[in-house]
C-alpha positions in Angstrom: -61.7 -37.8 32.7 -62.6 -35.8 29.9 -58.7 -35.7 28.9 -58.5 -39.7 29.1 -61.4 -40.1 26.8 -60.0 -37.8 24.1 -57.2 -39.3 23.9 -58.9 -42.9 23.8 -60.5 -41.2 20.4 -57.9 -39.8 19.0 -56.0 -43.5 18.8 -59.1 -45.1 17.5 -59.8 -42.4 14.8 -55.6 -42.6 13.8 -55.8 -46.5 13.7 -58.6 -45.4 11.1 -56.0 -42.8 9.6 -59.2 -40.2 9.2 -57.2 -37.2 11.3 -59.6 -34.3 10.7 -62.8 -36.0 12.2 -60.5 -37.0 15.0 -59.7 -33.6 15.6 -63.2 -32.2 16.0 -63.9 -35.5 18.3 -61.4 -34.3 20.3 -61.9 -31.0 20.8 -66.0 -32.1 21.5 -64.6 -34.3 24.3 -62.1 -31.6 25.6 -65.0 -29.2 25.6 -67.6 -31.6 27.3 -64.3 -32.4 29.9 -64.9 -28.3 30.8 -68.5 -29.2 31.5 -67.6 -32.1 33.3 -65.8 -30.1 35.9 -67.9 -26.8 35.9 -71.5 -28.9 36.2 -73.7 -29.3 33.4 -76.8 -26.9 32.3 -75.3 -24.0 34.7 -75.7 -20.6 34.0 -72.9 -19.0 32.0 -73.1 -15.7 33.8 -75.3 -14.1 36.3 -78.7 -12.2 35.5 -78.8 -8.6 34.0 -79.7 -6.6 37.6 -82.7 -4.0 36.8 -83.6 -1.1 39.2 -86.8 0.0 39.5 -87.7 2.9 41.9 -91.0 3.2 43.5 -92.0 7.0 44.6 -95.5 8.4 44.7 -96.3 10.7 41.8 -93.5 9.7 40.1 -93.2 8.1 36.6 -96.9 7.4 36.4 -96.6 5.4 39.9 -99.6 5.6 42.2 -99.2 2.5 44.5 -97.9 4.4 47.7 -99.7 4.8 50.9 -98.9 6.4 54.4 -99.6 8.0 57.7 -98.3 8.5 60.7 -99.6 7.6 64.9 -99.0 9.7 68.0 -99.9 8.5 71.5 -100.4 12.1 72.1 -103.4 12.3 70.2 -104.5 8.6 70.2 -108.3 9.0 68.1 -106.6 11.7 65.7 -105.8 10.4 61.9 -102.9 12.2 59.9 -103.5 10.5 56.8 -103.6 14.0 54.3 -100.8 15.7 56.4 -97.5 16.3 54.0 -95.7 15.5 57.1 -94.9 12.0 58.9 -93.1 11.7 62.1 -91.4 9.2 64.4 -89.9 10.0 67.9 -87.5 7.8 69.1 -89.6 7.1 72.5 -91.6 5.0 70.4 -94.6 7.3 71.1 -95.4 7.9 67.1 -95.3 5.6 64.3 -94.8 5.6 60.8 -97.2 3.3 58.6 -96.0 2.9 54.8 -97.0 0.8 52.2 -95.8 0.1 48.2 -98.3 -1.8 45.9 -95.7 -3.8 44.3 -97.8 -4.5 41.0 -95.2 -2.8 38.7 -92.8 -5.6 39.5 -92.7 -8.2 37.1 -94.0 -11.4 38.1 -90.7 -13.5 37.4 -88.5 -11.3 38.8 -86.1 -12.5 41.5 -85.5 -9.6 43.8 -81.9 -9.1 45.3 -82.3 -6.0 47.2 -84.4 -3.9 48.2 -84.3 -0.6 50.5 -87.1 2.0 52.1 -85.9 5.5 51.9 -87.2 8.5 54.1 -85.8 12.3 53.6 -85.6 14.3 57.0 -86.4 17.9 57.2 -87.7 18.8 60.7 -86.5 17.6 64.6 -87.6 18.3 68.0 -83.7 18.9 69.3 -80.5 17.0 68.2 -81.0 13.7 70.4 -80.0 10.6 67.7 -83.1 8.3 67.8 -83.1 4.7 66.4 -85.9 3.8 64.0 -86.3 0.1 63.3 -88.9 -1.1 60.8 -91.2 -3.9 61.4 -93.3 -6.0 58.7 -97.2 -5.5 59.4 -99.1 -8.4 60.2 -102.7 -6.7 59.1 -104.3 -4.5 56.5 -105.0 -0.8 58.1 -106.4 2.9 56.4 -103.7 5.4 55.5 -107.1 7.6 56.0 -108.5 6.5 59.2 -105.7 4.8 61.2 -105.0 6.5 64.5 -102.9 5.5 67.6 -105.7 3.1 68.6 -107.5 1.9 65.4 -105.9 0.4 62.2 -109.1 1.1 60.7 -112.1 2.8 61.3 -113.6 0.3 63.8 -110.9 -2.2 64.3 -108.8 -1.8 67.3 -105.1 -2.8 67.2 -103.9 -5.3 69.2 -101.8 -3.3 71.0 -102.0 0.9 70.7 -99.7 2.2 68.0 -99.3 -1.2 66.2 -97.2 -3.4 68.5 -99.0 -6.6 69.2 -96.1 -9.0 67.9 -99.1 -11.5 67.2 -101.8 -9.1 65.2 -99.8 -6.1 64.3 -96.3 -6.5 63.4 -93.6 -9.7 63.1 -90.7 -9.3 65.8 -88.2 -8.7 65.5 -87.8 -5.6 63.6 -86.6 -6.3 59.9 -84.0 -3.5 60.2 -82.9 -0.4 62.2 -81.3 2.9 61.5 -80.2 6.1 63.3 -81.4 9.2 62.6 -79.3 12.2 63.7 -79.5 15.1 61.4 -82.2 16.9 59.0 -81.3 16.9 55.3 -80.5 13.5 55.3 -81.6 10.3 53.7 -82.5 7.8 56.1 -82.6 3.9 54.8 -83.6 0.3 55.9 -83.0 -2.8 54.2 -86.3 -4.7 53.3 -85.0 -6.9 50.7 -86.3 -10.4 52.9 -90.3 -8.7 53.3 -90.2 -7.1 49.9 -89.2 -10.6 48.4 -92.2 -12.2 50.5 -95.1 -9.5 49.4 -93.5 -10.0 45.9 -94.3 -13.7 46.1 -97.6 -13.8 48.0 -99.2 -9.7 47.4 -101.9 -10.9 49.7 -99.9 -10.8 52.5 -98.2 -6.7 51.9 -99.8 -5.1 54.7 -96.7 -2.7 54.6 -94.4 -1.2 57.3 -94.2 0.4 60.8 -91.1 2.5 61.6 -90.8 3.5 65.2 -88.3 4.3 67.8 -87.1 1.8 69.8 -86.8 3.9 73.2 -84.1 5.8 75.1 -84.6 9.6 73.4 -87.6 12.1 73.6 -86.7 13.7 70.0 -89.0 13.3 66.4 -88.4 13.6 63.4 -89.9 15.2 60.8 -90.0 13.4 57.1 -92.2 14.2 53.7 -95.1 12.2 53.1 -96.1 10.6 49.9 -98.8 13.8 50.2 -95.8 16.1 50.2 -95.6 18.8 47.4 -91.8 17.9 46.8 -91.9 14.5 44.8 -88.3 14.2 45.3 -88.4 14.2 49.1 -91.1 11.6 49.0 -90.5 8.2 50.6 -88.9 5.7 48.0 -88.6 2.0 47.6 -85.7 1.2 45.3 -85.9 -2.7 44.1 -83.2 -4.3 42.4 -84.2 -7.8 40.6 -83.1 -9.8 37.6 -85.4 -11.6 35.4 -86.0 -15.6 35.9 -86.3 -17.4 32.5 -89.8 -19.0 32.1 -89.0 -22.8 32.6 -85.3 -22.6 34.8 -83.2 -25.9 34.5 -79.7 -24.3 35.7 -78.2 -26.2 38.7 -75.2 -24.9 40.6 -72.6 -23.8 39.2 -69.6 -26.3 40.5 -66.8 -24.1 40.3 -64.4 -24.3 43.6 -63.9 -27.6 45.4 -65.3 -28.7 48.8 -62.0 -28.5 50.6 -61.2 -25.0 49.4 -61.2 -22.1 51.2 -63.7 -19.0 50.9 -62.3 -16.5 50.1 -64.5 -14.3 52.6 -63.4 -12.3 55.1 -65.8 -12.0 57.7 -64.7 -14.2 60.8 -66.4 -17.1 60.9 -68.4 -18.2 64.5 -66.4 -20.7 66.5 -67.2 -24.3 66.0 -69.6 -25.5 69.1 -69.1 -28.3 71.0 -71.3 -31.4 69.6 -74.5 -32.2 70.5 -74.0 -33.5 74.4 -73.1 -29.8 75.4 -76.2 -27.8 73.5 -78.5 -30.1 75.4 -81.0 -27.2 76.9 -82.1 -27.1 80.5 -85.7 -28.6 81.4 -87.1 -25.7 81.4 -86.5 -24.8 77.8 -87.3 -27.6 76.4 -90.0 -27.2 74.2 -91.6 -30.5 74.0 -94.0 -31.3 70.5 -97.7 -31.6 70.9 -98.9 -35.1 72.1 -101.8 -35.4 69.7 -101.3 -33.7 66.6 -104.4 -32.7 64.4 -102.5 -31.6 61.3 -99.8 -31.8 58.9 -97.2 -29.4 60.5 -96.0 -26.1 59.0 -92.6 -26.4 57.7 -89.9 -24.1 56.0 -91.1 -21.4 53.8 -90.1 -23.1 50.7 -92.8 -21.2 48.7 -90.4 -18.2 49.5 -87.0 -19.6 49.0 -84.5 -17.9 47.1 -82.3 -19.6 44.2 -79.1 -19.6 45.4 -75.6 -21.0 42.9 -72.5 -22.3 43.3 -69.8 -20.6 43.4 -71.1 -17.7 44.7 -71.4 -15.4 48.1 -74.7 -15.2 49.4 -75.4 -12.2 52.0 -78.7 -12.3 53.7 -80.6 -11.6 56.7 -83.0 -14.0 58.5 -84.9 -10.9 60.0 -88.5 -10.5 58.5 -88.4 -14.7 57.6 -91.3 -16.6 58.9 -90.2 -18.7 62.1 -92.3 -22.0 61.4 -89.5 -24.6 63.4 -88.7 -25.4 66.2 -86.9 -28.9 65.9 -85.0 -30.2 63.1 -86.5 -34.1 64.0 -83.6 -35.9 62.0 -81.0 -33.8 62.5 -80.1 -31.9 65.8 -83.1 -32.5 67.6 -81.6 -31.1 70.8 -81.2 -27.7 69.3 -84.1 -25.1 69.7 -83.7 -23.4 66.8 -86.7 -21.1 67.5 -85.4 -18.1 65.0 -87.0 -16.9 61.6 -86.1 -19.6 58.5 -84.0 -17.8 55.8 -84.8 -20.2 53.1 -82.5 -21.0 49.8 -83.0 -23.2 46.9 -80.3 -25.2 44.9 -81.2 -27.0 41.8 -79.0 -30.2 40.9 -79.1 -31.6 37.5 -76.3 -34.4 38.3 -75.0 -35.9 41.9 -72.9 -33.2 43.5 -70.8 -32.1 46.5 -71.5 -29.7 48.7 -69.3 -27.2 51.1 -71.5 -24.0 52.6 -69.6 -22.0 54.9 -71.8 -19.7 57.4 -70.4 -16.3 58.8 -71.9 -13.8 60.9 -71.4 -11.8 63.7 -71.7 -14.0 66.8 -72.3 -11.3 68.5 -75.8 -10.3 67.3 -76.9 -13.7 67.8 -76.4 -17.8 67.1 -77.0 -18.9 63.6 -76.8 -22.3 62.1 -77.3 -24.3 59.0 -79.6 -27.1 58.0 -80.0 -28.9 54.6 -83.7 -30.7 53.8 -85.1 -32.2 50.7 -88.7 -31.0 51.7 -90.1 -28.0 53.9 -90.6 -30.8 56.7 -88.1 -31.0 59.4 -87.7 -34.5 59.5 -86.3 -34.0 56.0 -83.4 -32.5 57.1 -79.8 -34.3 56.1 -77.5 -32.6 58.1 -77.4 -29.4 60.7 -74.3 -27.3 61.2 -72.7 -24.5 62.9 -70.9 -22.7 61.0 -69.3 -25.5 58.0 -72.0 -27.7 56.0 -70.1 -30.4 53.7 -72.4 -32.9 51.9 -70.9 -35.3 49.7 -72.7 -37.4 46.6 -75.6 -35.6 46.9 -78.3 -37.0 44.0 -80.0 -34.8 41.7 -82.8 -33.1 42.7 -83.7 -29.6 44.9 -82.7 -29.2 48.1 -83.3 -26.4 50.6 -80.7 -24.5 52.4 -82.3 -22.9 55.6 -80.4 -20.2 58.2 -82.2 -20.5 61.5 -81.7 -19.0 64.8 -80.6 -21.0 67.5 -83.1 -19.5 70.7 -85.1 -17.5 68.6 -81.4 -15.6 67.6 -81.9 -13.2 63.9 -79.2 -11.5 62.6 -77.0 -10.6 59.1 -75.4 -12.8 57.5 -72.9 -14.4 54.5 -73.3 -17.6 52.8 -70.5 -19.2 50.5 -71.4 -21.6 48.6 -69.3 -24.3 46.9 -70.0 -27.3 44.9 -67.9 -30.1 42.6 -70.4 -31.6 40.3 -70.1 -33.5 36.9 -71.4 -34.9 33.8 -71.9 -39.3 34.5 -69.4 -41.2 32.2 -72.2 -42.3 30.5 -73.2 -39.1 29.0 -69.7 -40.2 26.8 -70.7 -43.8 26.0 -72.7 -42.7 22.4 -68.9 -41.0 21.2 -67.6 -44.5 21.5 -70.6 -46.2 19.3 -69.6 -45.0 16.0 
């Protein structure tokens, strides 16, 4: 379009025999033709990445806070011990915690990972340590097996009431198998969620998840080596103070992306995800309030053009239904939540992959954080067409309660209106 219109004004400025105004008409219009097919007000390259590391005593920081819990010795506190420890029969538990303060308040984090330094074991057994987000506040100086706080009782001893201690399931997991080593879980989703509300950072709990009798031994944030000291290393770019980028439009709906990950076969339609009676979860007959929807007040901006890799692991799981789209799914997982930002109408091609595997993802695309304003659900292939200015919400939910990793590609074809061109033709 852009090439039509140039030449439309470069006849009218010859028939007026004025050829160097013409010329910088025409390369305006060829220019604004670029915009026209790579969507207008989009970011010209991707945010500066910053690093910032988070380890007691170190650069003036003085936010960490830990301890560990032993059903061995339920009523004992080992808050001033240099020492923490997790046994992979889930029988002692690490409790961590970063004041995230130090993180600037616009930054959009991209990654984030919890490092621990063995030095001691029990035997060589491999344990496997998952880490859980912590649903309460507790006292690095008075926890114990039984207490997250001097005078209030867990839930469950050791932290594992899924409804008062900890969200399930675990955020990540990682194997432990040597001493000298640096053990690591991804906490990018929790981190991004304490970042946004601090009210809710009650921390972590790493514990075993069953099958060995070995522990571990790991520094403390009490531990006279600062560089053996738990770490949390963030990663974030800086969000400009009043954002009006929309997606990048830069490969076509029908093309193919370029990932390589395999993606989940397409299911049958609807008739043959029906679930059985006895799974059906049917809505409350006499609702008293507004329901909870998607956590849009933790999405994360996501752009065209781009690969998206995620996890919905740690995400709040708020739905159950999507009402106007794929009612008969139970998509009772956690809600990975993304935000794209449309300036002009747009089409849209999102390709899900994952590992089906480690459980049954799918995609959903709503215009608020209700359910009924969902616009389309989708295995694995999401293509919107003429979609009209505006935000939308991209959500990865679980189908039956599934969580697992997962890559997003993300393609749009958006333009500038003709009309934008009308004023060129006025003078």
């Amino acid at each position: 379009m852009g090439y039509t219109i140039a030449l439309i004004l470069v006849i009218r400025t010859m028939m007026r025999r004025t050829l160097l105004p013409g010329l910088l008409v025409v390369l305006a219009v060829l220019f604004a033709g670029v915009l026209t097919t790579r969507g207008d007000a989009a970011p010209a390259f991707r945010p500066a990445q910053n690093i910032l590391t988070l380890r007691q005593g170190v650069d003036g920081y003085d936010g960490a806070a830990d301890t560990w819990i032993g059903a061995a010795e339920p009523n004992t506190n080992y808050g001033v011990d240099e020492m923490l420890q997790v046994g992979g029969d889930g029988e002692s538990t690490i409790l961590l915690r970063f004041d995230l303060s130090t993180v600037p308040e616009n930054a959009q984090i991209t990654s984030a990972t919890l490092s621990l330094f063995t030095v001691q074991r029990s035997d060589d057994q491999t344990i496997t340590a998952a880490a859980y987000r912590l649903r309460r506040a507790w006292d690095p100086g008075t926890a114990t097996w039984q207490k997250a706080a001097s005078g209030d009782v867990w839930g469950e001893p050791g932290a594992r009431d899924s409804s008062t201690d900890r969200y399930e399931p675990a955020a990540a997991a990682a194997q432990i198998n040597a001493v000298d080593q640096v053990v690591s879980w991804d906490i990018t989703q929790m981190t991004i969620a304490w970042h946004k509300a601090p009210n809710t950072n009650f921390g972590i709990s790493i514990t075993g998840l069953g099958g060995q009798t070995a522990s571990y031994g790991l520094p403390s944030s009490e531990s006279t080596d600062p560089g053996k000291r738990p770490i949390l290393t963030i990663s974030y770019s800086l969000a400009t103070s009043t954002p009006t980028s929309s997606p990048t439009a830069t490969i076509s709906p029908t093309a193919s992306p370029t990932a390589t990950i395999t993606p989940t076969p397409t299911r049958t339609p609807t008739p043959s995800r029906t679930p059985t009676p006895t799974k059906v979860v049917s809505p409350s007959p006499t609702p008293t309030s507004t329901p909870l929807g998607i956590a849009i007040e933790l999405a994360q901006d996501a752009y065209c053009g781009e690969q998206v890799t995620g996890d919905n692991n740690g995400w709040p799981a708020r739905i159950n239904r999507y009402t106007s789209c794929r009612n008969s799914w139970p998509e009772t997982g956690p809600e990975a939540v993304y935000r794209l930002r449309f300036r002009y109408p747009s089409d849209l091609n999102v390709q899900l992959f994952h590992n089906a595997g480690a459980g049954d993802l799918d995609l959903f695309l709503l215009t608020t954080s209700q359910p009924e304003s969902c616009l389309i659900g989708e295995d694995s292939t999401l293509i919107m067409n003429q979609l009209d200015s505006g935000d939308y919400y991209l959500v990865v939910d679980g189908y039956e309660g599934a969580a697992a990793p997962f890559t997003l590609q993300i393609d749009c074809d958006a333009g500038l209106p003709f009309v934008a061109f009308m004023p060129l033709f006025m003078h």
